[in-house]
C-alpha positions as CSV (number, residue, x, y, z in Angstrom):
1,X,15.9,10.9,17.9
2,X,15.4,7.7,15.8
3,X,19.7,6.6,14.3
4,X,19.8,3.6,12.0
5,X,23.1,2.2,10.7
6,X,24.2,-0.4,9.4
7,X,27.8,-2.5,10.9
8,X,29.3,-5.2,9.2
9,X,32.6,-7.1,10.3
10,X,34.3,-9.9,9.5
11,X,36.7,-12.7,11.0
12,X,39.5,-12.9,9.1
13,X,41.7,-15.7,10.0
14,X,42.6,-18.1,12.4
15,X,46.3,-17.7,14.1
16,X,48.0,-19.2,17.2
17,X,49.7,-17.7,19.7
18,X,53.4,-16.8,18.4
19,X,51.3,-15.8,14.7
20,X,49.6,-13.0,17.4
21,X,52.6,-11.6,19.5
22,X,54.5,-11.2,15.8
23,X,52.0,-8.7,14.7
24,X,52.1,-6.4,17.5
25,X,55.2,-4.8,18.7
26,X,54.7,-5.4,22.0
27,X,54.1,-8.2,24.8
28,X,51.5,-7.4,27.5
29,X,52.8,-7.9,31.2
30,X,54.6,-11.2,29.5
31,X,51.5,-12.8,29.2
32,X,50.3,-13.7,25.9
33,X,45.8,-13.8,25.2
34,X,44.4,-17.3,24.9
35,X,44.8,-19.4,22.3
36,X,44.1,-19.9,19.4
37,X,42.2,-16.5,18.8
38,X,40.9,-15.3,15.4
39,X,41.5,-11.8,14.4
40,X,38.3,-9.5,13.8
41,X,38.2,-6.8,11.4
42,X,35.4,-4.4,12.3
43,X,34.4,-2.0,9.7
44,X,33.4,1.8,11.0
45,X,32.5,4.6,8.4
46,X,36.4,5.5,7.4
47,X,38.1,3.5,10.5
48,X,39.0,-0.2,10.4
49,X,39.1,-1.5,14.3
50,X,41.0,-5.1,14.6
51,X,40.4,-7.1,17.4
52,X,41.7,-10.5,18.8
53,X,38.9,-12.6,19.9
54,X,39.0,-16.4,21.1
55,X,38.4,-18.8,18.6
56,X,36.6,-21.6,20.5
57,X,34.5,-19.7,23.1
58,X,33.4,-23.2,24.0
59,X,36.5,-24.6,25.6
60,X,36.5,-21.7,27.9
61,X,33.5,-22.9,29.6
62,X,34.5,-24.3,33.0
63,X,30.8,-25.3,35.0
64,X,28.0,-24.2,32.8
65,X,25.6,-24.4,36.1
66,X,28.0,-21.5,37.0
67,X,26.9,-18.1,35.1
68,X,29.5,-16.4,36.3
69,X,32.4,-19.1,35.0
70,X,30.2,-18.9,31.4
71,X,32.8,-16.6,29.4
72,X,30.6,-14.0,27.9
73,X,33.3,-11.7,28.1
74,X,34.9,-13.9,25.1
75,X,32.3,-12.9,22.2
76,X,31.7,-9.5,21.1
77,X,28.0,-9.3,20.8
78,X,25.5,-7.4,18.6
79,X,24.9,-4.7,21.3
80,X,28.9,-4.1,21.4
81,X,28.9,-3.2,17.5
82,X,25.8,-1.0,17.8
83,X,26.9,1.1,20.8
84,X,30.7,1.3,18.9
85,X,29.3,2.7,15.8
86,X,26.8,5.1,17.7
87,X,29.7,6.4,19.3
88,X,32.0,6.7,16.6
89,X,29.4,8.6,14.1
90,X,28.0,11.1,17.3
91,X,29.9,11.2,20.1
92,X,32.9,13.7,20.6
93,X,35.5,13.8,24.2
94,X,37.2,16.8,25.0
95,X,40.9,15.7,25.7
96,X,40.5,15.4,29.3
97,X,37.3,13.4,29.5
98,X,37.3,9.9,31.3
99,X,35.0,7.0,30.4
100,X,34.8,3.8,31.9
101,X,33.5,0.4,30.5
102,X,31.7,-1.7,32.5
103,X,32.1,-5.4,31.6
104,X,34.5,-4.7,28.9
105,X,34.9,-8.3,27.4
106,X,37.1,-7.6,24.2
107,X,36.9,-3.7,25.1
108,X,35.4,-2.7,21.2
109,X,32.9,0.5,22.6
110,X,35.7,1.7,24.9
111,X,38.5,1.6,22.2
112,X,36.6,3.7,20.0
113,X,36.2,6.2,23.0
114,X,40.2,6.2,22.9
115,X,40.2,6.2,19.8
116,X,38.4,9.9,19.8
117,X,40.5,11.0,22.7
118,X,38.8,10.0,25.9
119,X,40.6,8.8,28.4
120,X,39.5,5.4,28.9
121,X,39.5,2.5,31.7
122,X,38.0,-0.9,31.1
123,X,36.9,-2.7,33.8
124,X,35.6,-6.7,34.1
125,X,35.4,-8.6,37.2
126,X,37.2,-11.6,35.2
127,X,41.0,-11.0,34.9
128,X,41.7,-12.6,31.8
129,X,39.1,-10.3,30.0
130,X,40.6,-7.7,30.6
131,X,43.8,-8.7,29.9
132,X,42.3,-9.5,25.9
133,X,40.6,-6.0,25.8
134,X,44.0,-4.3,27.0
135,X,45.4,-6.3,24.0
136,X,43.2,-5.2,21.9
137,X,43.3,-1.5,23.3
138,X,47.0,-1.4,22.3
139,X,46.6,-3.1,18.9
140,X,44.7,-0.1,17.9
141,X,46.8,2.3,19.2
142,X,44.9,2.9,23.0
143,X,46.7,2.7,25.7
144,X,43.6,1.8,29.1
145,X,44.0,1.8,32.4
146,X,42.7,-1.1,33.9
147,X,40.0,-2.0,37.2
148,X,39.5,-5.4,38.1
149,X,36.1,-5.1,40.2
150,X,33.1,-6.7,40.8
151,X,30.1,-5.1,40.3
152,X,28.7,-5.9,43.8
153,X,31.7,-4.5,45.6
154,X,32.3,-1.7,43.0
155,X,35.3,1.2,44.6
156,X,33.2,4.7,44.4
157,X,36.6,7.0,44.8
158,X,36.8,7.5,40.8
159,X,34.4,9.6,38.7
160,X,33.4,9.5,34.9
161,X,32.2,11.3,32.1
162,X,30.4,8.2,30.5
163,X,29.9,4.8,31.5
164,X,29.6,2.2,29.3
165,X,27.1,-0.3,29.8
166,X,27.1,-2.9,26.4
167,X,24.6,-5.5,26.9
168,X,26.1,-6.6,30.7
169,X,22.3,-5.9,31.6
170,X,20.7,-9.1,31.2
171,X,20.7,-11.2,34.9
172,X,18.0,-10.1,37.2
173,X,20.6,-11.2,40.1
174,X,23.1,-8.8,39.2
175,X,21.5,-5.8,37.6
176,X,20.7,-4.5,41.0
177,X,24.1,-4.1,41.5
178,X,24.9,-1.4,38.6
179,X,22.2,1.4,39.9
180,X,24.6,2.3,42.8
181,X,27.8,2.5,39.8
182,X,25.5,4.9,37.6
183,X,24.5,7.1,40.5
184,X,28.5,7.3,42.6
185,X,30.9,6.7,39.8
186,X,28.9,9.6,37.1
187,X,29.9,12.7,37.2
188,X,27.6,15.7,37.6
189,X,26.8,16.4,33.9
190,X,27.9,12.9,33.0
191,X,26.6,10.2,30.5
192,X,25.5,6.7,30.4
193,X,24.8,4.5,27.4
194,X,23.2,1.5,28.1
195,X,23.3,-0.7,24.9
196,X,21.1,-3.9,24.4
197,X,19.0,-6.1,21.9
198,X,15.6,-5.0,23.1
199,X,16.4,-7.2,26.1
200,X,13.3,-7.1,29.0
201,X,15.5,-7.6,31.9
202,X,17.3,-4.2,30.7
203,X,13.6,-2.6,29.8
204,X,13.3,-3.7,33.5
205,X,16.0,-2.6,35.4
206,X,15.5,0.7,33.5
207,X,11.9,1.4,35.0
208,X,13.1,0.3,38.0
209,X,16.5,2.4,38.2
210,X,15.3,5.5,36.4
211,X,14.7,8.9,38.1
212,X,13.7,11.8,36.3
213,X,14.7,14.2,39.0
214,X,18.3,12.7,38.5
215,X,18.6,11.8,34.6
216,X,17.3,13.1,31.2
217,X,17.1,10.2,28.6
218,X,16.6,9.6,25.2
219,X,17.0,6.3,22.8
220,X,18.5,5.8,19.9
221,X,18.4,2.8,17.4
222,X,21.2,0.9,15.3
223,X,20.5,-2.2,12.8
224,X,24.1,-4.3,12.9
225,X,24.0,-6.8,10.6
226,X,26.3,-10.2,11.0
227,X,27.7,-12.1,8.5
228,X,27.4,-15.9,8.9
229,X,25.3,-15.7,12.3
230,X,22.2,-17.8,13.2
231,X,20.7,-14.1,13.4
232,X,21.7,-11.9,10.9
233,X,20.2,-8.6,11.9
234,X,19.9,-6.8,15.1
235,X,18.0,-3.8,16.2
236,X,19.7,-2.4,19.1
237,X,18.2,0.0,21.4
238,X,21.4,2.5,22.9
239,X,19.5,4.3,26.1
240,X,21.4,7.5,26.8
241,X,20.8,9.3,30.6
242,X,22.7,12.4,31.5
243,X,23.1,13.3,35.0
244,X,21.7,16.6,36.1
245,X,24.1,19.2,36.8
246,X,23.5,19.2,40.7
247,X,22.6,15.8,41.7
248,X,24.2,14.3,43.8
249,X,25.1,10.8,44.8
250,X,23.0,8.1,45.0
251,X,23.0,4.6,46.6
């Protein structure tokens, strides 16, 4: 089945630090998100989602030879708007249903889960990340549970309904290291959208990854459209797999 929609958001201001703590009601562990951020206004079918998003993602780059100290986790990219709008417009949790986010960055696919009563955990490997995306969480009423953990020592001992996976697939190095998450950490039954901008490494690690004696799958399709970006219009592909009812874990 072929979905098409079209996302637009907007950045509506730049505020420092103190400007951000006044319009919440709450401080986070005392620590306050980095600064200056711009608040981001992103526009759902009937549901308004603000985020708090660095304004220079530049100055957080600390060794650019360094992918891991590159801050991707500071942007929310195309593939982040697609897979939030394909899950608010389709996707319903029971009240008990746990997803987790893999990656999270600024957290917007997983706050929509919360925000249709999943039970939700982000998880990034980079503290500060996920410090933002619990921010954000709370700013729109979620309250997360947090997992600091890289994806190449990953703790199996908790299960999900649906994994998130929002365009984290795009290192050769690294993908390797999310095929043992989607087999352990899925539940029986379970879900995983993998969300990208037609990117081959992801194509890659899919054929590689992909067993049909384990998972169904079928794709779905989402145009977001940015305002004031060097690319205006994305197709993002949203590859769903649900876990067969008795498979078990994989490595």
């Amino acid at each position: 089945m072929i979905l098409d929609f079209r996302l637009y958001f907007r950045v509506r201001k730049c505020i420092d630090r103190d400007s951000l703590e006044r319009s919440l009601e709450y401080t986070m562990d005392k620590k306050k998100p980095v600064a200056p951020v711009n608040e981001l206004i992103v526009s759902l079918p009937g549901k308004e989602i603000k985020l708090f998003i660095t304004a220079d993602f530049e100055a957080l780059i600390t060794d650019l030879e360094d992918a891991e100290k590159v801050p991707c986790w500071a942007a929310v990219w195309p593939a982040a708007y697609g897979l939030a709008c394909h899950i608010w417009e389709h996707i319903t949790f029971r009240p008990d249903e746990e997803v987790l986010e893999l990656g999270a960055g600024m957290g917007l696919p997983g706050i929509v889960c919360g925000l249709k009563g999943a039970r939700l955990t982000l998880s990034d490997f980079n503290s500060q990340a996920l410090e933002m995306a619990r921010y954000n969480a709370r700013a729109n009423g979620v309250e997360p549970e947090l997992l600091l953990a890289d994806w190449r020592s990953f703790p199996e001992k908790k299960h999900f309904d649906l994994i998130l996976a929002s365009d984290i697939l795009y290192d050769p190095k690294l993908n390797p290291s999310l095929g043992p998450i989607f087999h352990k950490n899925l539940r029986p039954g379970g879900r995983i959208f993998i969300a990208h901008p037609q990117r081959e490494a992801t194509f890659e690690f899919i054929k590689d990854w992909y067993d049909a004696s384990l998972f169904t799958q079928q794709i779905h399709w989402e145009t977001v459209e940015l305002e004031d970006a060097l690319l205006p219009r994305y197709k993002i592909a949203i590859q769903e797999f649900k876990k067969q009812e008795d498979s078990g874990a994989k490595g």
